[in-house]
N, C-alpha and C positions, 0 to 999 in steps of 0.2 A: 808213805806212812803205813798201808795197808801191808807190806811184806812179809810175808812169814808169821804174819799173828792170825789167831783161829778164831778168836772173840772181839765181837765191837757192841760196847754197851753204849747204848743212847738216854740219854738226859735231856729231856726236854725243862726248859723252865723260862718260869713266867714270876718273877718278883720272889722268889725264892732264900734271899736273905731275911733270917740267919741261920739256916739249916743249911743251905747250901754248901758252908764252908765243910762242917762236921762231914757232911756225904760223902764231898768230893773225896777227903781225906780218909775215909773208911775207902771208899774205891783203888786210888792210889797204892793203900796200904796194905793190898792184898798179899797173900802169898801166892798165887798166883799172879802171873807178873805179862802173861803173852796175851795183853789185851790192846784195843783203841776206846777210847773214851769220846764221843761225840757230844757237847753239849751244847744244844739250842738254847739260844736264848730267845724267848719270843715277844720281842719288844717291852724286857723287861726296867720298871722304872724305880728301882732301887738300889742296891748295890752290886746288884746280883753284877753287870757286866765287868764293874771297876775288878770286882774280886778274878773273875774268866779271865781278865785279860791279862792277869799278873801271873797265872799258872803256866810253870815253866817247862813240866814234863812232855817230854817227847811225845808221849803217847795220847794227848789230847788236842782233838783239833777243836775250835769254837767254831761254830754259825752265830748267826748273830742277824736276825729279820723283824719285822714289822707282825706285831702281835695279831693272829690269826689261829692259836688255838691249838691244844695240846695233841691231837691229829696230824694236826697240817706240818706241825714243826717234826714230829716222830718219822712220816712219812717223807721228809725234804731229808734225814739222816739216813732213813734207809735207801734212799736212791744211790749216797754216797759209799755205800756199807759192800763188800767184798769178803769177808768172811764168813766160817760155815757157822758160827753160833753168833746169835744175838742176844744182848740179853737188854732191857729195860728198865730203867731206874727213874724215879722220883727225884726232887730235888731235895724233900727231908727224908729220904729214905736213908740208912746204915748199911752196912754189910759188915758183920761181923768177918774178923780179918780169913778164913780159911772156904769163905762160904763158894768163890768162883771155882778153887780147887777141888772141892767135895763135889760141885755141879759138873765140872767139867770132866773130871776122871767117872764120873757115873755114867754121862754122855758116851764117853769114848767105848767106855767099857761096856755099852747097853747100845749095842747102833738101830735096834729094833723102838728105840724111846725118843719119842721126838722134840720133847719139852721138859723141864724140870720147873720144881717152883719149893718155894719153902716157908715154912712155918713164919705169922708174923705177930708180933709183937706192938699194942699199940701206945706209943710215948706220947706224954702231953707235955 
């Protein structure tokens, strides 16, 4: 799964429907395209997992544990994680579609910068 891609963003979530769906699908829809998606689910009791388990892109693997807390589930992803960028997402988070590409050409192009982060916006 890990082959050749440079980015593995972690999702942790905990009952995350119905925003989950919108994230997932801002992530997916990047233009930027050389990533993994890791998304925990952390013993959530909604719809969050029915909807995980029906996503068919290659580039997402699901966990799937016994609710223990938005730490513990981030931490069980990056054990799995082999790539040189991580990046961290919310289950109602977006990513407007060019945002991995603008972060990631800034990374490559800046090796002296070890993080990026960006402006946010809050939706109700």
């Amino acid at each position: 799964m890990y082959k050749n891609k440079i980015l593995t963003i972690v999702m942790p979530v905990f009952n995350g429907w119905p925003y989950l769906k919108l994230s997932v699908e801002s992530i997916l829809h990047q233009s930027f395209k050389d990533f993994n998606l890791i998304i925990v689910s952390d013993g959530s009791q909604d719809f969050t997992d029915e909807y995980i388990s029906n996503l068919k892109d290659p580039r997402v693997k699901i966990l799937k544990k016994k609710h223990s807390g938005i730490i513990d589930s981030f931490n069980i992803a990056l054990e799995i994680t082999d790539t040189k960028y991580i990046a961290r997402v919310d289950a109602d988070d977006y990513y407007f579609p060019q945002k991995l590409e603008i972060q990631i050409d800034f990374l490559v192009l800046n090796k002296k910068i070890a993080s990026v982060g960006t402006k946010a916006t809050y939706m109700s």
